[in-house]
One Martini backbone bead per residue (centre of mass of N, CA, C, O) as a GRO file, in nm:
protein
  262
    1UNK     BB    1   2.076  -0.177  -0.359
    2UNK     BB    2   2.111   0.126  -0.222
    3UNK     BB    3   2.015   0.336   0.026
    4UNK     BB    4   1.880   0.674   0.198
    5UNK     BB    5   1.561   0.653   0.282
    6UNK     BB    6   1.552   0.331   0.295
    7UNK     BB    7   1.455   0.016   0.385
    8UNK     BB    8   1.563  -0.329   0.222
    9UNK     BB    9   1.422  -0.655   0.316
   10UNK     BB   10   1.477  -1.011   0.262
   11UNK     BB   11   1.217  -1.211   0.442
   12UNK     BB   12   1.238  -1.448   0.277
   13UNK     BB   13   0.919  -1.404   0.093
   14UNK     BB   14   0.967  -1.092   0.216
   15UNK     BB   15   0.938  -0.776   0.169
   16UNK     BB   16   1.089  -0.490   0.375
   17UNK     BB   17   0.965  -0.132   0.350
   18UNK     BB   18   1.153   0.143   0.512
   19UNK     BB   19   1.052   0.459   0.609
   20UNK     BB   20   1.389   0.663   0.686
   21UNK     BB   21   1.292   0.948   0.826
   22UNK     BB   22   1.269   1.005   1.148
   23UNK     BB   23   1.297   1.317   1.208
   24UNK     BB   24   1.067   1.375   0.963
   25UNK     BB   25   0.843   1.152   0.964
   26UNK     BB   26   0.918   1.038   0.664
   27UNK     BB   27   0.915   1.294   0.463
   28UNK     BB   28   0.909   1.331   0.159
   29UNK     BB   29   1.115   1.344  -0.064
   30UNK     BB   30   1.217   1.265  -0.391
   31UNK     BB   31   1.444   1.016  -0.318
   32UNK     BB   32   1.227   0.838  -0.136
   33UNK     BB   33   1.029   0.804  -0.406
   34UNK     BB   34   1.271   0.686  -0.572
   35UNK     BB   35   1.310   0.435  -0.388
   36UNK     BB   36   1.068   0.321  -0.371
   37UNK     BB   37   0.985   0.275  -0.666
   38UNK     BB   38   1.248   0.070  -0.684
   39UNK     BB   39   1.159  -0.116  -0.524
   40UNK     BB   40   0.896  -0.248  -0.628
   41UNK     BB   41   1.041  -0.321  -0.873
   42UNK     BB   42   1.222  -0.538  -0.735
   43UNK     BB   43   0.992  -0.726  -0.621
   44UNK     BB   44   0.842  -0.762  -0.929
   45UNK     BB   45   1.116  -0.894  -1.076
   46UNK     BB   46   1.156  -1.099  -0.770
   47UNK     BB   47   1.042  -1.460  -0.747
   48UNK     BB   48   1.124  -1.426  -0.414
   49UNK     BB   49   0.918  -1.244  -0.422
   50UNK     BB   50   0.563  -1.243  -0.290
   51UNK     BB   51   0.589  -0.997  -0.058
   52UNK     BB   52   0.508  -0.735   0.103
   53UNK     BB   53   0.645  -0.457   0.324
   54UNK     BB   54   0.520  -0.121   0.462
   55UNK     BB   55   0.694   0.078   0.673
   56UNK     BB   56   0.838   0.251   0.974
   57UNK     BB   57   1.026   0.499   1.104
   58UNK     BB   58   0.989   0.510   1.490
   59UNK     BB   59   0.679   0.710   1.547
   60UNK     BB   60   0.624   0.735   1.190
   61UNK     BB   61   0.499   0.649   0.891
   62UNK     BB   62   0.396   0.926   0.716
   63UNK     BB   63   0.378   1.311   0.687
   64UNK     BB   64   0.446   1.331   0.401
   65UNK     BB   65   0.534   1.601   0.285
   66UNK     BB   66   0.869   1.781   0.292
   67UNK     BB   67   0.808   2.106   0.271
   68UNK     BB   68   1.144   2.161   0.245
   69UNK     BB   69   1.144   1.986  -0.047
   70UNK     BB   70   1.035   2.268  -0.181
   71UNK     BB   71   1.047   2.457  -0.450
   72UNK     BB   72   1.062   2.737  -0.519
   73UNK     BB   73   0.905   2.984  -0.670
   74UNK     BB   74   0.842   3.116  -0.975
   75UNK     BB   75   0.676   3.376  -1.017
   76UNK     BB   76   0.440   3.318  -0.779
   77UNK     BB   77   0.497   2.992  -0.874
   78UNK     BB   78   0.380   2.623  -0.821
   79UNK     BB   79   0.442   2.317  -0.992
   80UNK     BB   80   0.289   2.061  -0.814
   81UNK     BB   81   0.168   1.865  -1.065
   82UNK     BB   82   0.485   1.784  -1.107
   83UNK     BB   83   0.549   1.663  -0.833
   84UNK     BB   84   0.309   1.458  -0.836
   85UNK     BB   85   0.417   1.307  -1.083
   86UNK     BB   86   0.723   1.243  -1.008
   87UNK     BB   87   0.642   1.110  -0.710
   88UNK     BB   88   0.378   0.957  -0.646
   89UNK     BB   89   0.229   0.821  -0.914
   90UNK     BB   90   0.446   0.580  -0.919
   91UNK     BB   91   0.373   0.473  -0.655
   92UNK     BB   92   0.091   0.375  -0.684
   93UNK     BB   93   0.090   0.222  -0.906
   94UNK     BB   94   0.307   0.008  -0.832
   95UNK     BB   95   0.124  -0.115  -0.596
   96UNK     BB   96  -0.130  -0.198  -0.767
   97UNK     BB   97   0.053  -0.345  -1.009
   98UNK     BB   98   0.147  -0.536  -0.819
   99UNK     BB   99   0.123  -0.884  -0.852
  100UNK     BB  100   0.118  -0.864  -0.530
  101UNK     BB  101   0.154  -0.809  -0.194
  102UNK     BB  102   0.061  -0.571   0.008
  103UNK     BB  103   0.162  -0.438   0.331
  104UNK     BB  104   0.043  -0.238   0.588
  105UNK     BB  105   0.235  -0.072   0.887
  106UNK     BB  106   0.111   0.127   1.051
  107UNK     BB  107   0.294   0.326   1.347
  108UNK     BB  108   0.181   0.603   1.280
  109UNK     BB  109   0.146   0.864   1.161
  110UNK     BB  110  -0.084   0.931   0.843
  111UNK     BB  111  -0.030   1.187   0.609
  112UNK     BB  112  -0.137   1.252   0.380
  113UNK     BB  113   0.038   1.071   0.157
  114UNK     BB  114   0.076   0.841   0.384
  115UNK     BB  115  -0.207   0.797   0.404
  116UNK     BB  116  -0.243   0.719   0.086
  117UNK     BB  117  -0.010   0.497   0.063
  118UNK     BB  118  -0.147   0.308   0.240
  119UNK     BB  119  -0.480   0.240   0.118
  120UNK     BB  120  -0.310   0.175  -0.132
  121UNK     BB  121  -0.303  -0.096  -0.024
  122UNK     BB  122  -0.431  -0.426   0.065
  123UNK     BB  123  -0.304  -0.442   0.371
  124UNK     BB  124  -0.403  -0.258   0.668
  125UNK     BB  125  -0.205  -0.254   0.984
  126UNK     BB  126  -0.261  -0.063   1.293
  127UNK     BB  127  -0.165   0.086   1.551
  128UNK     BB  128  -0.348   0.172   1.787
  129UNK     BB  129  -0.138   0.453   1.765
  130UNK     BB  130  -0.234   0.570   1.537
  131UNK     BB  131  -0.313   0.729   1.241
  132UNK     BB  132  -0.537   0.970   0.992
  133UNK     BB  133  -0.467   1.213   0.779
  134UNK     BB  134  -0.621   1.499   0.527
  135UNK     BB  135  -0.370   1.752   0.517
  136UNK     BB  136  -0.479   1.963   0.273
  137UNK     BB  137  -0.615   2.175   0.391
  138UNK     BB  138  -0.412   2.288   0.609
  139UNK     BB  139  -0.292   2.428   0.277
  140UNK     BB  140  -0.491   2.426   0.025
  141UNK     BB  141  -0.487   2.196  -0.069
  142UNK     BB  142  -0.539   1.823  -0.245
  143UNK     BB  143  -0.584   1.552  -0.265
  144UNK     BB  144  -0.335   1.295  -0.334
  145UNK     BB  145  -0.204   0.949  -0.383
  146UNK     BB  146  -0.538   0.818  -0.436
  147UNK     BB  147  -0.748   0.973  -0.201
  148UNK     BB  148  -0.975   1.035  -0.413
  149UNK     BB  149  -1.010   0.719  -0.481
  150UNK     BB  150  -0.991   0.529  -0.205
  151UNK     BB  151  -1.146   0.651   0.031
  152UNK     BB  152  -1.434   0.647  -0.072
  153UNK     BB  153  -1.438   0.330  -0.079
  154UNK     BB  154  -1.422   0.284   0.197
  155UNK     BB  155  -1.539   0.529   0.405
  156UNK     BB  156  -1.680   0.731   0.183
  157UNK     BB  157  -1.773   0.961   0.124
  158UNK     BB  158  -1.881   1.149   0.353
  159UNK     BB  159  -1.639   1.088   0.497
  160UNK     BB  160  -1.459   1.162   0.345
  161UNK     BB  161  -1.486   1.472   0.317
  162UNK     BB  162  -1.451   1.514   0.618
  163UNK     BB  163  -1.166   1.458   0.581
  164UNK     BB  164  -1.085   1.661   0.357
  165UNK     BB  165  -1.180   1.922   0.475
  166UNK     BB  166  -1.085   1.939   0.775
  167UNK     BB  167  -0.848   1.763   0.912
  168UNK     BB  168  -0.895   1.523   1.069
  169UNK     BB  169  -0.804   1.313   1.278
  170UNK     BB  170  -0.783   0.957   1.299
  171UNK     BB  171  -0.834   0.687   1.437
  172UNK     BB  172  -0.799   0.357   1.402
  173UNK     BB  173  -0.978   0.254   1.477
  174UNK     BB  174  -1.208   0.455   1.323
  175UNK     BB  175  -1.110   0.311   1.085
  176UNK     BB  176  -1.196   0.033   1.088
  177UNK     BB  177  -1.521   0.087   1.155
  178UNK     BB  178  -1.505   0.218   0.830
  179UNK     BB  179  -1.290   0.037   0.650
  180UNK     BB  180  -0.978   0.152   0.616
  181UNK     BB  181  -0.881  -0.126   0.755
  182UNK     BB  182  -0.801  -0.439   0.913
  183UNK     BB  183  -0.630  -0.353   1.188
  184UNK     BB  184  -0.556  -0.373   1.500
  185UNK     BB  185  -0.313  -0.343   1.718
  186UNK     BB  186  -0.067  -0.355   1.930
  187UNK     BB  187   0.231  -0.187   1.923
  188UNK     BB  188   0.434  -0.387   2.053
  189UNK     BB  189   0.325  -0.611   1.750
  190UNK     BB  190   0.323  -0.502   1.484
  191UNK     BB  191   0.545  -0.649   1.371
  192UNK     BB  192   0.487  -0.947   1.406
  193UNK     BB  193   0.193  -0.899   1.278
  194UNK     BB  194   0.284  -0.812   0.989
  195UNK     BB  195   0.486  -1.043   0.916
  196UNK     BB  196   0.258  -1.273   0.948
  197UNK     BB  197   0.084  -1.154   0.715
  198UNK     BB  198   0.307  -1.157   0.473
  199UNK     BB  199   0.379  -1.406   0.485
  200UNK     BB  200   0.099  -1.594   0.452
  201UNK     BB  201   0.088  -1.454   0.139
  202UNK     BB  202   0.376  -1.590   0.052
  203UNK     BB  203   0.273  -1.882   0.081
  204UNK     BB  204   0.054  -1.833  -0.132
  205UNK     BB  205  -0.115  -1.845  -0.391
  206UNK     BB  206   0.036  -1.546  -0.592
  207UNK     BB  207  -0.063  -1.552  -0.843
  208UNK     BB  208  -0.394  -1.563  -0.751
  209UNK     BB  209  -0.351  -1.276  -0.633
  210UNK     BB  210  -0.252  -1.146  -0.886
  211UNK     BB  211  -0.534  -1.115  -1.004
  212UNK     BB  212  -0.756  -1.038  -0.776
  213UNK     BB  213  -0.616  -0.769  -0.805
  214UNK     BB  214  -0.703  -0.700  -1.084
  215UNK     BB  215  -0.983  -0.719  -1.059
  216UNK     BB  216  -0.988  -0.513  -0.816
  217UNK     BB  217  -0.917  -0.268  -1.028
  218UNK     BB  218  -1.146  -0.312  -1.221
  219UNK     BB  219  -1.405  -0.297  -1.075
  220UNK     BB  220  -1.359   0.044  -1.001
  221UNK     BB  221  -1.482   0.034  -1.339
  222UNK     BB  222  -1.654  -0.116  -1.393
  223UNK     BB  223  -1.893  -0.347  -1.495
  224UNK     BB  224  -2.055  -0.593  -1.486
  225UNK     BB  225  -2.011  -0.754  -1.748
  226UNK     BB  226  -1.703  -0.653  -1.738
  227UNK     BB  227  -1.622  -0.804  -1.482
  228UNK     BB  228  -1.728  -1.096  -1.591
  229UNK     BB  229  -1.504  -1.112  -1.792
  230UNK     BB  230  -1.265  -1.098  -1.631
  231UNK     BB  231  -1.287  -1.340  -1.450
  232UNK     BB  232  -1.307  -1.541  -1.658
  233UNK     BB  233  -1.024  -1.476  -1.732
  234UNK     BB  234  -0.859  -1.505  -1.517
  235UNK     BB  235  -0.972  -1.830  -1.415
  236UNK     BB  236  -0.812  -1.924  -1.689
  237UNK     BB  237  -0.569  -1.853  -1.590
  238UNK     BB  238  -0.559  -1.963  -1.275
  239UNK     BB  239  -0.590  -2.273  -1.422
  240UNK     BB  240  -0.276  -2.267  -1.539
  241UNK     BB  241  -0.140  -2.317  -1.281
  242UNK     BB  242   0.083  -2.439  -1.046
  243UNK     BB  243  -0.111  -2.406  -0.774
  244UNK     BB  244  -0.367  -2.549  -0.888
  245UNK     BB  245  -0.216  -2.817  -0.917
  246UNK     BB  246  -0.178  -2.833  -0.628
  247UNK     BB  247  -0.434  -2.783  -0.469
  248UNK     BB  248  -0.574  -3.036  -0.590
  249UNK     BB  249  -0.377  -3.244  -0.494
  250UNK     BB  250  -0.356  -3.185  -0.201
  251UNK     BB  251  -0.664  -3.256  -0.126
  252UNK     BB  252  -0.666  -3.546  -0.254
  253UNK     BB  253  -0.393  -3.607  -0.044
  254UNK     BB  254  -0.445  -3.500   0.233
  255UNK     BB  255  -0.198  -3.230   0.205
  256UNK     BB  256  -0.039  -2.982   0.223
  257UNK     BB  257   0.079  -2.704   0.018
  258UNK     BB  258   0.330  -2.642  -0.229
  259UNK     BB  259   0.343  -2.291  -0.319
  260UNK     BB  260   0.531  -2.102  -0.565
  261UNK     BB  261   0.353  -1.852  -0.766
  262UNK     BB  262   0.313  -2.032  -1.044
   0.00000   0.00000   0.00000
């Protein structure tokens, strides 16, 4: 399939998604949203897609909504929230429900949605020069793209808050260390490391990555009860995997597993 508005390329068993409009620094219009979300159905869909990577193309990983590509009002009046049902929310869904690894790149400015589809991935490393804004305050918005439902969980209430009526700058580093990301690197390092790490997630039993990740999704709603029931079904279906018997065979062979995903 080709695209307009993203570059979308399978290297080895990790497919690489990068948001090309880098003139208006990555943001969304509605075709890069329907491509975005089409290439992701891509990776679900195909069994050598093991691990996905997704950044942005220039300086910027991803300024949100881009403005101009917002429809007139019609008699004083703009259904934001059909925008955002047929935008964001289906992309949001699709990196949640992917049972693969999802690796995000911020390599620039994440502002508004695009902030907010960075922290929807499962790990997220940001160059040292990154930034994280949630920038929907200081145009009368509210988050959407599910930060108001990952931000919380990550970087702790108070601080979602304060990050979200403010809209100020969050840099990586300060991100770290709340714990809305996994690494920050050297910005000429970011594609290099962030390749190595969506690679080493595709090497691995990703059959049972993406249980973890469903139980991970169940958590988010779940009590104890129903958590540890959850578990009991996941390490079921785990261990009728091929990749739990290549790893207990590789143990006692005493010799590196050769996981399929399967």
């Amino acid at each position: 399939m080709s695209y307009q508005f993203i570059l979308a390329e399978d290297t080895g068993s990790v497919m690489k998604i990068t948001l090309n409009r880098p003139d208006v620094l990555n943001s969304f219009n509605g075709e890069m949203a329907g491509e975005l979300h089409a290439a992701l159905g891509r990776a679900r869909d195909e069994r050598g897609v093991r691990a996905v990577l997704i950044t942005g193309a220039g300086r910027a990983f991803c300024a949100g909504q881009d403005l101009s590509a917002v429809p007139p009002a019609v008699d004083g009046k703009l259904d934001l929230g059909a925008m955002v049902r047929a935008t964001y929310n289906p992309v949001i869904k699709a990196i949640r429900e992917l049972e693969k690894p999802v690796v995000c790149a911020v390599n620039g400015v994440a502002a508004g949605a695009g902030a907010n589809i960075a922290i929807a991935c499962d790990i997220v490393i940001a160059a040292v020069n990154a930034s994280f804004i949630q920038s929907f305050s200081k145009i009368g918005l509210v988050p959407d793209s599910g930060g108001s439902f990952f931000l919380p969980r990550s970087a702790g209430l108070p601080m979602a808050t304060a990050m979200m009526m403010l809209g100020d700058k969050v840099s990586a580093e300060r991100a770290l260390e709340m714990g809305m990301i996994y690494k920050v690197c050297a910005a000429d390092s970011l594609a290099t490391e962030s390749m190595a790490l969506a690679g080493r997630l595709s090497e691995m039993p990703t059959r049972g990555l993406g249980l973890t990740k469903r139980l991970l999704n169940a958590s988010l709603s779940n009590d104890l009860n129903a958590q540890l029931d959850a578990e009991e079904a996941m390490q079921r279906e785990a261990g009728h995997t091929h990749d739990f018997t290549e790893g207990v065979a590789a143990f006692r062979e005493k010799r590196q597993p050769q996981f399929t995903g399967e």
